[in-house]
DOVEXPA-886524 format. One record per residue (C-alpha): residue in one letter; x, y, z. Coordinates in Angstrom, 2 decimals. Layout:
N
['A',[X,Y,Z]]
...
END
This chain:
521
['X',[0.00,0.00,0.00]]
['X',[2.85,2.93,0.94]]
['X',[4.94,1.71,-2.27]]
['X',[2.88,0.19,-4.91]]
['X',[1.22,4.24,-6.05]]
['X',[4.53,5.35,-6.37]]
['X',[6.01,2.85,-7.86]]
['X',[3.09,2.60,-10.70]]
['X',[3.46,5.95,-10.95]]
['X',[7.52,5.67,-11.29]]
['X',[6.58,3.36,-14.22]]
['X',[5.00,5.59,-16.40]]
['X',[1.34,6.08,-15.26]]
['X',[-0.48,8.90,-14.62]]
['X',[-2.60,9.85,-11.50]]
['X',[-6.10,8.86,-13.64]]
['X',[-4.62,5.64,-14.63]]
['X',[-3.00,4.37,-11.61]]
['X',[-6.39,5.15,-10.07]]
['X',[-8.11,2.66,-12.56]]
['X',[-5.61,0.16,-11.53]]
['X',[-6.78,0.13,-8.08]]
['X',[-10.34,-0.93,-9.52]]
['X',[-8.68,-4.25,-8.91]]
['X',[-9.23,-4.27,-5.47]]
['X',[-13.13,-3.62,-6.00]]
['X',[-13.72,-6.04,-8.77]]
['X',[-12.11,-9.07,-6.97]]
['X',[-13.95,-7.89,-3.74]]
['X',[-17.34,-7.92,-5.84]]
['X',[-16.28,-11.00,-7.36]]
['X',[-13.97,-13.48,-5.40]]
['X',[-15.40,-13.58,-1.46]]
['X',[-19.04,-14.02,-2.70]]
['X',[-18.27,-16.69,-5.13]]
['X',[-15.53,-18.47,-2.57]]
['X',[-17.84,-18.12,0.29]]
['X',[-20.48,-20.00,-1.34]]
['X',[-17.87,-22.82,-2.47]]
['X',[-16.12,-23.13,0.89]]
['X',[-19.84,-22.94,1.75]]
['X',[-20.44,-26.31,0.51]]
['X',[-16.93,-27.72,0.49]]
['X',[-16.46,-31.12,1.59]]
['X',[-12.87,-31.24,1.81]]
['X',[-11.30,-33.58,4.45]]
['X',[-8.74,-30.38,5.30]]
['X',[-12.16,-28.29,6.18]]
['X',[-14.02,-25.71,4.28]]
['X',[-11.69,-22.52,5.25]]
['X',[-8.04,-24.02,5.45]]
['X',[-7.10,-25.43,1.93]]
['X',[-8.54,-21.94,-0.05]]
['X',[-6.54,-19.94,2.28]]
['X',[-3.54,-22.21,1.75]]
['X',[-3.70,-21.93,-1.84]]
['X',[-5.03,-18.35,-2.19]]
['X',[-1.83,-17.36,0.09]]
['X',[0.73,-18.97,-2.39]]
['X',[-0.73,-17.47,-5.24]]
['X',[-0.34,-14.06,-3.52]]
['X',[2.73,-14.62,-2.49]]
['X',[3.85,-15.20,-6.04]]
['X',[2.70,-12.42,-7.19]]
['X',[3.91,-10.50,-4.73]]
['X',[7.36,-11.17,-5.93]]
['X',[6.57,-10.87,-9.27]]
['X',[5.65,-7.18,-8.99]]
['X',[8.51,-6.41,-7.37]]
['X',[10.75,-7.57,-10.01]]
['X',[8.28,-7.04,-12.67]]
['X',[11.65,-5.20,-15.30]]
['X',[13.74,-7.93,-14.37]]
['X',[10.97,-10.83,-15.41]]
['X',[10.27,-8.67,-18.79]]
['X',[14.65,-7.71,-19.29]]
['X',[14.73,-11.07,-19.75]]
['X',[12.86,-11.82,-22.62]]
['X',[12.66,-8.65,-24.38]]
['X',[15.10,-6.51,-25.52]]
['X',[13.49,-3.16,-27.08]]
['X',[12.93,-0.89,-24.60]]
['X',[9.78,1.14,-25.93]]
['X',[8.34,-2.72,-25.74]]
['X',[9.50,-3.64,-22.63]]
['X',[8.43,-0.41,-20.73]]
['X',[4.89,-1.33,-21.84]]
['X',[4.97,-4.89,-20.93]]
['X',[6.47,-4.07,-17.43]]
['X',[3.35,-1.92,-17.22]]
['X',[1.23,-4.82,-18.04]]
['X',[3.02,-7.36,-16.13]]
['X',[2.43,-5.10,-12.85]]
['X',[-0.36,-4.61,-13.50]]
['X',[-1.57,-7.85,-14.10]]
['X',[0.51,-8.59,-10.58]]
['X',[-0.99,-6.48,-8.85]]
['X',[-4.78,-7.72,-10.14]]
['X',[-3.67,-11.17,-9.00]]
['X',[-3.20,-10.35,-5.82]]
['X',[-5.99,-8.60,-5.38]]
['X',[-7.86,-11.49,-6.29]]
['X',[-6.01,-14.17,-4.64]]
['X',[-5.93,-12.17,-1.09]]
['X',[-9.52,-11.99,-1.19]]
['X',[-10.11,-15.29,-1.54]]
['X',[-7.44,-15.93,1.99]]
['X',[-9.43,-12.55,3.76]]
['X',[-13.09,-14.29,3.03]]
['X',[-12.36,-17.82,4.56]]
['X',[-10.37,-16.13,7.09]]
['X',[-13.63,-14.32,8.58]]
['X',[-15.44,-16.61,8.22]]
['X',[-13.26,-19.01,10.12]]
['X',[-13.57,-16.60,12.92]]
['X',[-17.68,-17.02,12.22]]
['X',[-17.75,-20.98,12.37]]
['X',[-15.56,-21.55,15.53]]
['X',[-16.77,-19.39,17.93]]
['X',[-20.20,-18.72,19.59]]
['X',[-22.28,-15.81,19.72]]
['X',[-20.63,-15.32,23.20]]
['X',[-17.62,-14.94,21.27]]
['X',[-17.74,-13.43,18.38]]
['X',[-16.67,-9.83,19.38]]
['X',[-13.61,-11.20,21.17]]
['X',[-12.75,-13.10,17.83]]
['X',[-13.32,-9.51,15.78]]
['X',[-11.45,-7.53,18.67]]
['X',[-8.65,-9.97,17.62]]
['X',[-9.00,-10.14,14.49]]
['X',[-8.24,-6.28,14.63]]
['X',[-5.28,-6.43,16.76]]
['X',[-3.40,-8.86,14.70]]
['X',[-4.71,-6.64,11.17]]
['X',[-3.03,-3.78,13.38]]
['X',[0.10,-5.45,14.48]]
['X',[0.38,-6.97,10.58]]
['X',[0.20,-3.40,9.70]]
['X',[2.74,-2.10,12.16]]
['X',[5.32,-5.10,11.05]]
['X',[4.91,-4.30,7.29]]
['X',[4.92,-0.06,7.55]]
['X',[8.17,-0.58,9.93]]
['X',[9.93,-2.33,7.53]]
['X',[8.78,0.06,4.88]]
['X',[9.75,3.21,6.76]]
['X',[13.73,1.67,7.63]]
['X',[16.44,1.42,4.80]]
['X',[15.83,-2.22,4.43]]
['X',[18.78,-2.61,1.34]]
['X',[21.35,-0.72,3.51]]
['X',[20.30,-3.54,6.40]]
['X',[20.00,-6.35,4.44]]
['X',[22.38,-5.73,1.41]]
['X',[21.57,-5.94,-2.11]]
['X',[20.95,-9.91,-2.03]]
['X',[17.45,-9.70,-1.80]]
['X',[17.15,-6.87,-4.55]]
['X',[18.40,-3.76,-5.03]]
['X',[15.63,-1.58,-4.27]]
['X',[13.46,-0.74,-1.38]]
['X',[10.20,-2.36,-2.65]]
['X',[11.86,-5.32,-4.25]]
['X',[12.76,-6.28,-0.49]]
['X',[9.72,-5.49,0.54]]
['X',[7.83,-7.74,-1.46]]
['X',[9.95,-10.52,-0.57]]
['X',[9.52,-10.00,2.82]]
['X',[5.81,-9.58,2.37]]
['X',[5.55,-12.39,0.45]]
['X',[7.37,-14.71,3.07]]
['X',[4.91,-13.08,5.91]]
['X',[2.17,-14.18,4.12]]
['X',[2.97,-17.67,3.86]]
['X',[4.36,-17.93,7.52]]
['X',[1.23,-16.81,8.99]]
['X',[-0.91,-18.75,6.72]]
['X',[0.58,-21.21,7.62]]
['X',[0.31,-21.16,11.65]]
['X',[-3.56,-20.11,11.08]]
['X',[-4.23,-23.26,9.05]]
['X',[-1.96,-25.64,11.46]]
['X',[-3.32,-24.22,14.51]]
['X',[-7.32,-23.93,13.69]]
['X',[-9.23,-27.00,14.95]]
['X',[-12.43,-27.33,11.64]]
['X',[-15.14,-28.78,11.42]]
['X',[-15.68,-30.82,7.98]]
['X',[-18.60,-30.91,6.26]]
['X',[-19.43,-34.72,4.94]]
['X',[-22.73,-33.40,3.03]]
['X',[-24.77,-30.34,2.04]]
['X',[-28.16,-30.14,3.96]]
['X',[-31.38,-29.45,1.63]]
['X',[-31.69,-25.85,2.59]]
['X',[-34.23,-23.40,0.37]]
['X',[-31.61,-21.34,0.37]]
['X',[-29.56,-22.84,-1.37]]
['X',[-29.35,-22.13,-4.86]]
['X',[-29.46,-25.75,-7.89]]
['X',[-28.80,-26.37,-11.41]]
['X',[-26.62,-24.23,-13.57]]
['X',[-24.98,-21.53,-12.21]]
['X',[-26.36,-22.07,-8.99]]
['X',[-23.57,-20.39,-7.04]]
['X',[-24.68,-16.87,-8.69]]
['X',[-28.03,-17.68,-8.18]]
['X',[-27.17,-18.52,-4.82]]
['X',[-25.75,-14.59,-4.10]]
['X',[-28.54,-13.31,-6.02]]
['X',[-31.44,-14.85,-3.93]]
['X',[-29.62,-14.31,-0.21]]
['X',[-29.28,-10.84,-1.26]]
['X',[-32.88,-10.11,-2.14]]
['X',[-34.10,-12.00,1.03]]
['X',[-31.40,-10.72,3.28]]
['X',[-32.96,-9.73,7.26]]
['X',[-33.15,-6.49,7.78]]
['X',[-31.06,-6.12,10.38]]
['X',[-28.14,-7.82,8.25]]
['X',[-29.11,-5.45,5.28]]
['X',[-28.51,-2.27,7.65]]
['X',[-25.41,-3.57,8.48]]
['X',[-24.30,-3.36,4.94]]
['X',[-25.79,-0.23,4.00]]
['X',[-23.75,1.34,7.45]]
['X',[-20.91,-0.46,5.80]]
['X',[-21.24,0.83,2.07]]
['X',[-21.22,4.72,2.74]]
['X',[-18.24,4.38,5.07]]
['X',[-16.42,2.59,2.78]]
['X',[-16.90,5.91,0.24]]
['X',[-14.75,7.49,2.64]]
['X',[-11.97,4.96,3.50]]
['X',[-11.27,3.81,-0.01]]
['X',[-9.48,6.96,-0.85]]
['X',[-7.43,7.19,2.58]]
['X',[-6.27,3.44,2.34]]
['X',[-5.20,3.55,-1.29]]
['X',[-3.79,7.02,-1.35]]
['X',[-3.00,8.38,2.15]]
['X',[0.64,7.07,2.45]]
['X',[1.38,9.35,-0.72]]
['X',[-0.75,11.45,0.31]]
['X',[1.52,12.41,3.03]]
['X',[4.84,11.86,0.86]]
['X',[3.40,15.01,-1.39]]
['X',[2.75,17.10,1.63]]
['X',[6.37,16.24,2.37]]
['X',[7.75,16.96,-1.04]]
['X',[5.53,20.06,-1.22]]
['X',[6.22,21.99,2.16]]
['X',[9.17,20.28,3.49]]
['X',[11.82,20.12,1.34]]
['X',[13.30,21.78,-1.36]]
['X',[12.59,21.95,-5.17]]
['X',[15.97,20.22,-5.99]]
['X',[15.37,17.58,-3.67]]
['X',[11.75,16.82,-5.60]]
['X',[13.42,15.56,-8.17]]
['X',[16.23,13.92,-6.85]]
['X',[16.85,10.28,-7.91]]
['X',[15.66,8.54,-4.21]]
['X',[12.05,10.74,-4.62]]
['X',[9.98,7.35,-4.33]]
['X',[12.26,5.82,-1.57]]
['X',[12.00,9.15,0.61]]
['X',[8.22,8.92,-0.45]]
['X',[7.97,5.64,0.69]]
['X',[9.66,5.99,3.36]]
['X',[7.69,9.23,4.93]]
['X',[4.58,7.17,3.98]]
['X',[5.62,4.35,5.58]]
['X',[6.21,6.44,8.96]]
['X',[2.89,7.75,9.29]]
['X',[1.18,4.24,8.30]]
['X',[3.60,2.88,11.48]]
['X',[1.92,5.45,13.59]]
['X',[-1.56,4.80,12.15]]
['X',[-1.10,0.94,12.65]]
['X',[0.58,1.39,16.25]]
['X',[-2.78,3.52,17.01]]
['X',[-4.81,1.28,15.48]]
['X',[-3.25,-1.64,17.76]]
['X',[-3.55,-0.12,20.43]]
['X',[-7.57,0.83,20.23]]
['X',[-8.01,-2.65,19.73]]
['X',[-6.62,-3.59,23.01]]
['X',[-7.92,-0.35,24.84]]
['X',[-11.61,0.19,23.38]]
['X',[-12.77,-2.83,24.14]]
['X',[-12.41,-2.71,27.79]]
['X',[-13.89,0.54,27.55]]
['X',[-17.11,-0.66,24.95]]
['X',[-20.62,-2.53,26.21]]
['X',[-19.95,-5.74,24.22]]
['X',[-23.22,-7.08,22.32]]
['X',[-24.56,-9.79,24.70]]
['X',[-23.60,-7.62,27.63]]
['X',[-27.39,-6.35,26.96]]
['X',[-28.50,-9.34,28.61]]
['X',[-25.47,-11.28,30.35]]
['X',[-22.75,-9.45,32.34]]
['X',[-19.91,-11.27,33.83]]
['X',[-20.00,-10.97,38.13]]
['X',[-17.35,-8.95,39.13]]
['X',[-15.36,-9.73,42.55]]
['X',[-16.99,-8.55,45.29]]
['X',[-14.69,-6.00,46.30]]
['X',[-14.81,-3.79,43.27]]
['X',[-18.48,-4.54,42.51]]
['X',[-19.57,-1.29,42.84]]
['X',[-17.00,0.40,40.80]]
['X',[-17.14,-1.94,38.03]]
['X',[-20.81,-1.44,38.18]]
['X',[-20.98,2.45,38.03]]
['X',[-18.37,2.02,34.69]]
['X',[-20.81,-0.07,33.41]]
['X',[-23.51,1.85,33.33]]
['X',[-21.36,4.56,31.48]]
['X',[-19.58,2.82,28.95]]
['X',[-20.82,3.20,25.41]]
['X',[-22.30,0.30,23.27]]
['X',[-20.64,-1.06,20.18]]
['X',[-23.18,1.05,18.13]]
['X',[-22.77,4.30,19.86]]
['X',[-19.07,3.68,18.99]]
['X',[-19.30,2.75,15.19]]
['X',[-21.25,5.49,14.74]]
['X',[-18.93,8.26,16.37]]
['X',[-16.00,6.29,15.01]]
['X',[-17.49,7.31,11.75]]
['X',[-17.91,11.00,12.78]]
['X',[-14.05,10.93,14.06]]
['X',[-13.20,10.18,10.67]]
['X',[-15.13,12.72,8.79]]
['X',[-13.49,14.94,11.13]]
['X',[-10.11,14.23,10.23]]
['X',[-10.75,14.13,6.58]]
['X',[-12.11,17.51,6.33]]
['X',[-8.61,18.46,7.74]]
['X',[-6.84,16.99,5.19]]
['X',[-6.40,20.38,2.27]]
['X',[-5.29,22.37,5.08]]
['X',[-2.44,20.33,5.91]]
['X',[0.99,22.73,5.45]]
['X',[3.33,20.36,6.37]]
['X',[4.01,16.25,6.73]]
['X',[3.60,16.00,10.28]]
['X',[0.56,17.49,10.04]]
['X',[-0.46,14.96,7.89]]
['X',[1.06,12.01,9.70]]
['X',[-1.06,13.22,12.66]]
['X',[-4.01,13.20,10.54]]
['X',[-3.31,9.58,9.84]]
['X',[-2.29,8.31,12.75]]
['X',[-5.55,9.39,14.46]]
['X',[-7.42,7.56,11.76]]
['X',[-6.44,4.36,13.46]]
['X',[-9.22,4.71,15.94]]
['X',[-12.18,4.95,13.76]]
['X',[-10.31,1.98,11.28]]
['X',[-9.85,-0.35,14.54]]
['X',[-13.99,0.13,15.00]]
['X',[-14.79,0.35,11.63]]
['X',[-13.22,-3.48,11.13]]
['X',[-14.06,-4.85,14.49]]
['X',[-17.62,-3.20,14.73]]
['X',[-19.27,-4.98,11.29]]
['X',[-17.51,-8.47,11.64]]
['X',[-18.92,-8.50,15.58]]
['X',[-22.76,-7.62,14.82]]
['X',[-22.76,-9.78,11.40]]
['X',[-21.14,-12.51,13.28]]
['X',[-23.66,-12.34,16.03]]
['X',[-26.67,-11.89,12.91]]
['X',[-25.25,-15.38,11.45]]
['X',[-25.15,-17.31,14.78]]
['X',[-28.64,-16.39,15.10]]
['X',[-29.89,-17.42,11.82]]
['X',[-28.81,-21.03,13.03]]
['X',[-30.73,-20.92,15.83]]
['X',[-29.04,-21.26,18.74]]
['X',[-27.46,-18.62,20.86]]
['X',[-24.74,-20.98,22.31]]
['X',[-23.64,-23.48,20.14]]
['X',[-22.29,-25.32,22.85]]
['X',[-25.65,-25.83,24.02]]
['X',[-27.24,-26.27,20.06]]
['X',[-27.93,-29.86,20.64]]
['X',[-30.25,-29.35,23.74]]
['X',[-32.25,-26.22,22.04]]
['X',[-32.93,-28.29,19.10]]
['X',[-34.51,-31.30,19.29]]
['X',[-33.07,-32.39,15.61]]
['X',[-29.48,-32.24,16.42]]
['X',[-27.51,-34.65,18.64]]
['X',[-24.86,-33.73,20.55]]
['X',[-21.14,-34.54,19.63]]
['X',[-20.07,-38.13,19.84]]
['X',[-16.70,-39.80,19.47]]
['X',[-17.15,-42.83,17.14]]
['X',[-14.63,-44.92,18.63]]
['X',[-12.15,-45.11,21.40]]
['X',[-9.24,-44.50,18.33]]
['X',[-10.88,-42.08,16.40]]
['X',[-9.29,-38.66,16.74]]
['X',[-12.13,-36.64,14.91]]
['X',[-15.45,-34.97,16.97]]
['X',[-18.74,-35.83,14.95]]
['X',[-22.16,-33.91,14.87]]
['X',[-24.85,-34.95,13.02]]
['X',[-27.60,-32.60,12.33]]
['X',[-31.23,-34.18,10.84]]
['X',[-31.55,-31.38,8.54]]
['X',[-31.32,-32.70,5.53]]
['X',[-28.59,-34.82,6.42]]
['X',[-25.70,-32.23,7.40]]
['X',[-22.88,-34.83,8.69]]
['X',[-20.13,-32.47,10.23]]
['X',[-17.13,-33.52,11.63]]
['X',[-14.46,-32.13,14.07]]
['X',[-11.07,-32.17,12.07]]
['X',[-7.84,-31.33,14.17]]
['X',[-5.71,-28.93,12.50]]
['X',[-2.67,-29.17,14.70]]
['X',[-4.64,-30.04,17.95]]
['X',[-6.40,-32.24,19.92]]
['X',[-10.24,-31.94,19.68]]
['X',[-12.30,-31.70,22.57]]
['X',[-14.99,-33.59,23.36]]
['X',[-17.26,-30.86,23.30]]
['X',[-18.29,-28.65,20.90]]
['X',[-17.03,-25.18,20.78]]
['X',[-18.25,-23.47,17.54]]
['X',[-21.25,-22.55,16.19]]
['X',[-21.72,-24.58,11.97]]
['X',[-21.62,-21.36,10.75]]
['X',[-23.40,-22.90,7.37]]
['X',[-24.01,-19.67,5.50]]
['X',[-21.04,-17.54,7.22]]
['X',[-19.16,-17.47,3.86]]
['X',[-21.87,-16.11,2.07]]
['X',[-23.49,-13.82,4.50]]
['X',[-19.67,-12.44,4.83]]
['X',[-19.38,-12.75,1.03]]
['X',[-22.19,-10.40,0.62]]
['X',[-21.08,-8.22,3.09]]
['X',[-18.07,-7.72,1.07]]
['X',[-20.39,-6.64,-1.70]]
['X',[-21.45,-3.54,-0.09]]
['X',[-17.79,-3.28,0.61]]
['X',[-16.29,-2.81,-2.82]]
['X',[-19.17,-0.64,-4.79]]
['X',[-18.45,1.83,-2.59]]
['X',[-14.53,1.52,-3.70]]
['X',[-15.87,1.89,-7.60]]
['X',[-17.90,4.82,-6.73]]
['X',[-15.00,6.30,-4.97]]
['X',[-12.46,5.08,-8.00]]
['X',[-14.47,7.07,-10.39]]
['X',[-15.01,10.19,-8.08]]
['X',[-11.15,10.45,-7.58]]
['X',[-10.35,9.58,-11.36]]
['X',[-12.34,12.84,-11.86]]
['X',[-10.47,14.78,-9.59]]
['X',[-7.31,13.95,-11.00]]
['X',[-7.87,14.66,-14.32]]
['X',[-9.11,18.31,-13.49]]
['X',[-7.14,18.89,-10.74]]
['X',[-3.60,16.91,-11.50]]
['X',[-3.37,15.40,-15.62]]
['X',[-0.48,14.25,-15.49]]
['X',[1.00,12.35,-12.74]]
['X',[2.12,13.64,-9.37]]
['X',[4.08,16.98,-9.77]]
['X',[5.34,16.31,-6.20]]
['X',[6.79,13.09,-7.78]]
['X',[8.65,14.01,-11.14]]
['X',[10.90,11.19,-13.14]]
['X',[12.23,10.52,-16.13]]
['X',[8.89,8.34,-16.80]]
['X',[7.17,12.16,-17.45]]
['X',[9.83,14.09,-18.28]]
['X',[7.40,17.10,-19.71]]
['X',[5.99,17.18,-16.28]]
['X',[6.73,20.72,-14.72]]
['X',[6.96,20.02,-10.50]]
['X',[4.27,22.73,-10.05]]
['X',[3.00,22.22,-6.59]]
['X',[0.69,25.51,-6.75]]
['X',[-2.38,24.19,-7.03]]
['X',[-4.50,21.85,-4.60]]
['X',[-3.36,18.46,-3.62]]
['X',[-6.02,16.38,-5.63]]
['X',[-5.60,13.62,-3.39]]
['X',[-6.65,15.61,-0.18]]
['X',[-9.73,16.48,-2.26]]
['X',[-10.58,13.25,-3.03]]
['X',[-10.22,12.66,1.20]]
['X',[-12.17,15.73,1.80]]
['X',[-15.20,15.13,-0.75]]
['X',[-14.97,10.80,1.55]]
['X',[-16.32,12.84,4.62]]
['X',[-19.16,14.13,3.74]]
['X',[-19.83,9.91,2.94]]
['X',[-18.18,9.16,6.34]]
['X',[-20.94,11.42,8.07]]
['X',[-24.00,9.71,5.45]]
['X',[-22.01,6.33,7.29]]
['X',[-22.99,7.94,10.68]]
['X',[-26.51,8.43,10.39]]
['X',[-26.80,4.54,8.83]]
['X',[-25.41,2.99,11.53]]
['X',[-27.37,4.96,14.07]]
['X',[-30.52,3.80,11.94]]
['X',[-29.37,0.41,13.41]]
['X',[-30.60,1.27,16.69]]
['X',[-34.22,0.90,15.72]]
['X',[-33.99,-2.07,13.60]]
END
């Protein structure tokens, strides 16, 4: 994210173009999680539904991954012409980049719903709280190592170049934590497909599948996604654009007009973007830990733990204080709107970095806030509250049973249909309890979700593919290479990416009112 702008940019693209790029992210969004969250849906792999999709989706993104990063290198060595192999380095980064986009989407829809199938309602906004810290302390890890000299640490072995490294590095991440998640997370496999109505048959029954949940969706689940599409109006801009956003402020009020053009311009931009997206994650990590100690989880409406006796009273007048998840989505989206409407006033880089740094608050509620009350939607839909206790609230199911004294698998069996699920250890030893709720539709409830996710991202491609072709042509003046060499580094005018930031709050507020709409549903 703090390189991959620049470094398009670097390669010859404009502002408008490199903007169109980024379209990738939307149209795999819109595409991949609601297709794979049907499949994994209905997957009857021995490995589970989740695991082997996130397995293979994080290889192919870790391919990629390197791939872009060396993308001149890959095309040096088969073409020789240099007006031809400028253009197919374009391509082939381009192309990178779109695979990744897709591929990571497929590894971030089984991943939530992972979260979704293994816990209970009881749960579910401790699994999102977590989810959030280890986005955050991802994000820390990754903007660290973009903001340090990593060829001067490292050497040249792994590449020459700042984001070379760094796409090795990320690539390697990816497959390392992968591969803990799928090692350490105990799944339940799915040995048949109940006869739902919901589900979707004959040809192209998994698009008919999407198509039908989303007309029918609850209400509750559809204001959930309507809170989620305006805010994501707003973010789209600040995650794609905000780390240059802050390396142009730099360029533009910081330092001089030789050093604009100096050979290192995208390292020192990445760099500067890379500090302020440490300070953003580091925020962001720590709300996660902080807010939701301070936050009236979901099912504290109606189940609140007994505190000792000796603090009782004080825990009891905090209580009765402390905001709901709700009240805090909603002001988290406020907070934002806030900060964006800051952002074409901001005369110099630390400015900026403050700006985004204090984004980290509303971003930790804003991915912890959705997942939790979806999650908690979902669980609901399959009728029990406590999946622990599913088997005595319905008087279809039967409670987990070990088949034999040397089988090392858990198995449920529930008489709808004939659903046959079993308990498949991933690393450890299964209890003989359930823990989890089935989660059936979780992939594409979540898949939907997603949906609402990435419109919002075209809307907001389009909107700042406008601004840039009235406000900035050609490609960043703050950024000038030999890839636009008729490019004059006029920083005069407006920043057109702060404008594109400024026009997301007025969204970001829309977002507010939306989610306080929840309130009555």
């Amino acid at each position: 994210m703090t390189y991959c702008t620049p470094y398009l940019l670097s390669l010859g693209l404009t502002k408008g173009q490199t903007s169109m790029v980024w379209v990738a992210g939307p149209i795999s969004g819109l595409i991949v999680q609601p297709i794979i969250g049907v499949i994994a849906d209905e997957s009857t792999s021995k490995w589970g539904r989740r695991r082997p999709i996130i397995a293979i989706g994080s290889l192919i993104v870790a391919c990629s991954l390197i791939t872009l990063g060396f993308t001149k290198e890959i095309v040096a060595s088969f073409v020789s012409d240099p007006h031809a192999a400028k253009t197919l380095t374009i391509m082939l980064a381009v192309l990178s980049l779109y695979s990744v986009d897709f591929a990571i989407n497929a590894v971030m829809s089984c991943a939530r719903s992972l979260v979704v199938d293994t816990l209970p309602i009881q749960k579910q906004q401790t699994g999102a709280a977590w989810s959030s810290r280890m986005n955050s302390l991802g994000h820390i890890i990754g903007y660290a190592m973009g903001a340090v000299d990593l060829v001067e640490i490292f050497g040249p072995g792994l590449g020459e170049t700042q984001f070379k490294q760094l796409t090795i590095i990320a690539a390697l991440g990816m497959l390392l934590t992968s591969a803990i998640t799928c090692w350490a997370v105990t799944e339940r496999i799915l040995i048949s497909v109940r006869h739902d109505p919901r589900r979707a048959q004959g040809r192209f029954k998994v698009a008919r599948q999407i198509w039908s949940t989303l007309l029918t969706l609850p209400p509750r689940i559809r204001g959930i996604c309507n809170a989620v599409f305006w805010s994501w109006i707003s973010w789209f801009p600040f995650i794609i654009y905000s780390s240059t956003w802050v390396g142009e402020t730099y360029f533009r009020y910081d330092v001089s007009a030789d050093a604009r053009t100096s050979n290192d311009a995208l390292g020192d931009m990445g760099r500067i973007g890379s500090m302020a997206l440490t300070a953003y994650s580091t925020v962001s990590f720590f709300s996660a830990w902080i807010l939701p100690a301070l936050i009236r989880a979901p099912e504290e409406e109606t189940f609140t733990h007994r505190p000792p006796a000796s603090i009782a009273p004080l825990v009891e007048a905090f209580n009765k204080v402390k905001p709901d998840l709700l009240t805090a989505w909603v002001a988290g989206n406020v907070v934002f709107a806030v900060a964006m409407f800051f952002t074409p006033f901001a005369t110099s880089f630390r400015f900026a970095t403050v700006i985004v740094a204090l984004c980290g608050v509303p971003w930790c509620v804003a991915q912890w806030a959705p997942v939790t009350f979806l999650g908690i939607e979902v669980n609901k839909l399959g009728g029990s509250s406590d999946p622990a206790g599913a088997a005595a609230a319905n008087s279809t199911a039967v409670p987990y049973r070990r088949l034999s004294n040397d089988t090392s698998i858990e198995m449920l069996r529930l008489e709808h249909g004939g659903v046959l699920e079993a308990g498949a250890a991933g690393g450890g030893t299964p209890s003989n309890a359930p823990t989890g709720s089935t989660g059936e539709l979780s992939g594409i409830y979540f898949g939907i979700l997603n949906i609402f996710v990435t419109i919002p991202q075209f809307i907001s491609t389009m909107m700042s593919g406008v601004v840039f072709a009235v406000l900035e042509p050609g490609k960043s003046p703050e950024l000038a290479t030999e890839a636009h060499p008729s490019e004059h580094s006029d920083t005069n005018g407006p920043n057109a990416i702060a404008v594109c930031m400024f026009i997301g709050a007025l969204s970001s507020l829309v977002a507010a009112w939306s989610t306080r709409k929840l309130k009555d549903l």
